[in-house]
N, C-alpha and C positions, 0 to 999 in steps of 0.2 A: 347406662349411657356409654356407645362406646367414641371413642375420640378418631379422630380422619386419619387415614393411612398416610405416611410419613411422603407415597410418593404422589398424594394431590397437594404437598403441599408448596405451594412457593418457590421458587427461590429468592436471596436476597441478591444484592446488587452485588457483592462481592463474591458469591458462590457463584453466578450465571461469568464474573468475569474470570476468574478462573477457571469455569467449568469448559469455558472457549476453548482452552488451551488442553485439561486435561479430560473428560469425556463430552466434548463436542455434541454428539447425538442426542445425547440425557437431555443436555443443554438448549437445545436449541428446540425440543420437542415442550420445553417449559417455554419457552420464548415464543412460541405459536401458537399455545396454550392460552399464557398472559402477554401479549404482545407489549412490551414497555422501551422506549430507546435511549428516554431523556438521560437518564442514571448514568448507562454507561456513554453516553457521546459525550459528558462532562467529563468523564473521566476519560475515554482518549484526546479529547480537545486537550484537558489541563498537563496532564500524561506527555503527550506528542509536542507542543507546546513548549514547555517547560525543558524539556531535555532538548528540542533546538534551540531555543533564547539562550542557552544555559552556555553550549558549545559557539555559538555566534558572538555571546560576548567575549571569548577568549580571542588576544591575537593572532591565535594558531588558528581557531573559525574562521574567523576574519580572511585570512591568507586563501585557506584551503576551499574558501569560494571565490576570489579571485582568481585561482588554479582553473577552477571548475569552469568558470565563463570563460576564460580564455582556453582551454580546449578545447571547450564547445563552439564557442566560431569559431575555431581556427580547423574545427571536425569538419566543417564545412567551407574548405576549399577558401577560408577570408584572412587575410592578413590586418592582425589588429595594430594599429597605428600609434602613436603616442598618443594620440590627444585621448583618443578609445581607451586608452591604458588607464589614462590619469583617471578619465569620469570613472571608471568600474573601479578605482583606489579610492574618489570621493567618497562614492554611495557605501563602498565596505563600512564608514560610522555608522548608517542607517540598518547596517544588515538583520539586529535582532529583532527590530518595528520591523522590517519588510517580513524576513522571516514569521516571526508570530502572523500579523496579519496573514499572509499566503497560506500557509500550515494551517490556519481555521477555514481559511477560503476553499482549499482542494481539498481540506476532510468534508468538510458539509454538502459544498457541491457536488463532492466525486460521490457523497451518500447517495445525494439525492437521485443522480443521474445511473448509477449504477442500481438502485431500486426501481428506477422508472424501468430500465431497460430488462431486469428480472421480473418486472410484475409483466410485462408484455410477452416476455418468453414461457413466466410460467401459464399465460393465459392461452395463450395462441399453440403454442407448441405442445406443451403438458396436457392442457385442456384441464387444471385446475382450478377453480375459484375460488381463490382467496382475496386478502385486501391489502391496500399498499401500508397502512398500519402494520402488519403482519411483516409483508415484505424490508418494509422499512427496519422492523427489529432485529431481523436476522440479518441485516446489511452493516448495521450499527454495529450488533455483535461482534462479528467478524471483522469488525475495525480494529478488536484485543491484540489480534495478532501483529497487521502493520504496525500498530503500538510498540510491541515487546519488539520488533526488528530497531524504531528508535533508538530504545533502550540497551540495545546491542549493537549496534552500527557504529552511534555517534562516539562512543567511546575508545571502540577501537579508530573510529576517524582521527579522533584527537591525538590517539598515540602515532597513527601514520603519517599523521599532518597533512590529509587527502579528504577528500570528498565522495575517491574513487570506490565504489561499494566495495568491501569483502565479501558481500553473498554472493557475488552475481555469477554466473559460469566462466566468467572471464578470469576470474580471480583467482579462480583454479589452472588455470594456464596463461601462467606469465610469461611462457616464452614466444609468447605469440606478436605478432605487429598489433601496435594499439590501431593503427591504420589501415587496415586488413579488414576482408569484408568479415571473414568467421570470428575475428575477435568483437566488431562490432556487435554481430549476432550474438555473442555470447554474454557481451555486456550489457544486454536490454533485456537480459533472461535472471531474474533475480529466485533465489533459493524461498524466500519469506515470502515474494508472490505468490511461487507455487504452492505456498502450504496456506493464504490468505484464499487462496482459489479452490483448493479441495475443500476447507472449512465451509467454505460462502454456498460450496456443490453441499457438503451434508446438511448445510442449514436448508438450500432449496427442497433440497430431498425429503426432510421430515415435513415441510410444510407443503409439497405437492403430493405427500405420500409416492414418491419415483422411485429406482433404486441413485442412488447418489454415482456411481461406475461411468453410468452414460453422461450425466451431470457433467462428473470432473472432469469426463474425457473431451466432452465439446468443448470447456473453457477454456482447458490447457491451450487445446490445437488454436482455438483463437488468441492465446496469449501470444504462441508461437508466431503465428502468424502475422500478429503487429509487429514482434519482437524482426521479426523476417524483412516486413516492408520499412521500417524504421533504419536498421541495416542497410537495406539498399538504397534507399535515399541519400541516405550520408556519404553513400560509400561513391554515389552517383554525382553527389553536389561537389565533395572532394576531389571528383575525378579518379577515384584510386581502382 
């Protein structure tokens, strides 16, 4: 009798989430395989979750998302007023309940919606058929990553008492006007995106059987592209 070869076998939940990170391909070709999502969205929800409650309970959380709103209208050409001041100082007590809530809200959602929209591309354009089970798992998957950006972001946020990403390409040129249409562009272009986006292209790829090149390279240019129109809006409402 002889025993199954080591490479039909499984993976577990802890191999398939680190395999995210270090051979992707292997990974996600067992993931289309045994299509499973429950395991690991538990574990980004608690994961993702847990390290923003964690920094929003600090005073210095606290601050550095009243920073963040008040930039952000004020990114848009509005002048915040006291009374404006004071309510976004109130809600700062609530920020770890808003946060948790929100953070479970735009992972599941953004799953959901980001699979609905890969199962119509791999269908229509690919000319693949497969199922949203499938698509679903490889969307989950590739959530490891946003994850590990968490786990590396918030940390450094805490030491810079900012909310302002260090991935983002702006980060890398601080001599630039925060106000400035190419800094805006650059700060809607996040380093962790782009590598959430090649993973999510090799997870499409194994399970349309495509090459993953064309894949990464449509989603990039659509990232860009929001990244572009986002940019100009701001830079348009600002007046700058």
């Amino acid at each position: 009798m002889t025993s199954e070869p080591t490479s039909n076998l499984a993976k577990g939940l802890p191999a398939r989430v680190f395999g995210v990170l270090t051979s992707p391909r292997a990974t996600y070709a067992d993931v289309v395989a045994r299509p499973r999502a429950l395991g690991v969205m538990v574990v980004v929800l608690m994961i993702s979750i847990s390290a923003l409650v964690t920094f929003l309970s600090t005073e210095v959380g606290r601050q550095a998302v009243l920073d963040q709103q008040l930039r952000a209208i004020e990114s848009f050409g509005i002048t915040v007023n006291d009374a404006t001041y004071e309510r976004l100082q109130q809600a700062g007590s609530r920020a770890p309940v808003i946060g948790a809530l929100g953070q479970a809200f735009s992972l599941l959602i953004g799953a959901l919606a980001v699979s609905g929209i890969a199962l119509a591309v791999v269908h229509a354009v690919l000319g693949a058929r497969v199922t949203f089970k499938q698509v679903f798992a490889v969307v989950a998957h590739s959530g490891v990553v946003l994850t590990l950006q968490s786990l590396f972001v918030l940390p450094l946020d805490y030491v810079r008492e900012t909310l302002a990403s260090p991935t983002t390409l702006a980060a890398f040129m601080p001599v630039l006007d925060e106000s400035s249409f190419v800094a805006r562009l650059l700060g809607s272009i996040d380093l962790f995106v782009i590598w959430w986006l090649i993973s999510l292209a090799i997870g499409l790829g194994v399970l349309s059987q495509h090459r993953t090149a064309p894949i990464a390279t449509a989603m990039l240019v659509a990232y860009g592209g929001i990244g572009l129109t986002i940019a100009a809006v701001r830079s348009a409402l600002a007046g700058a």
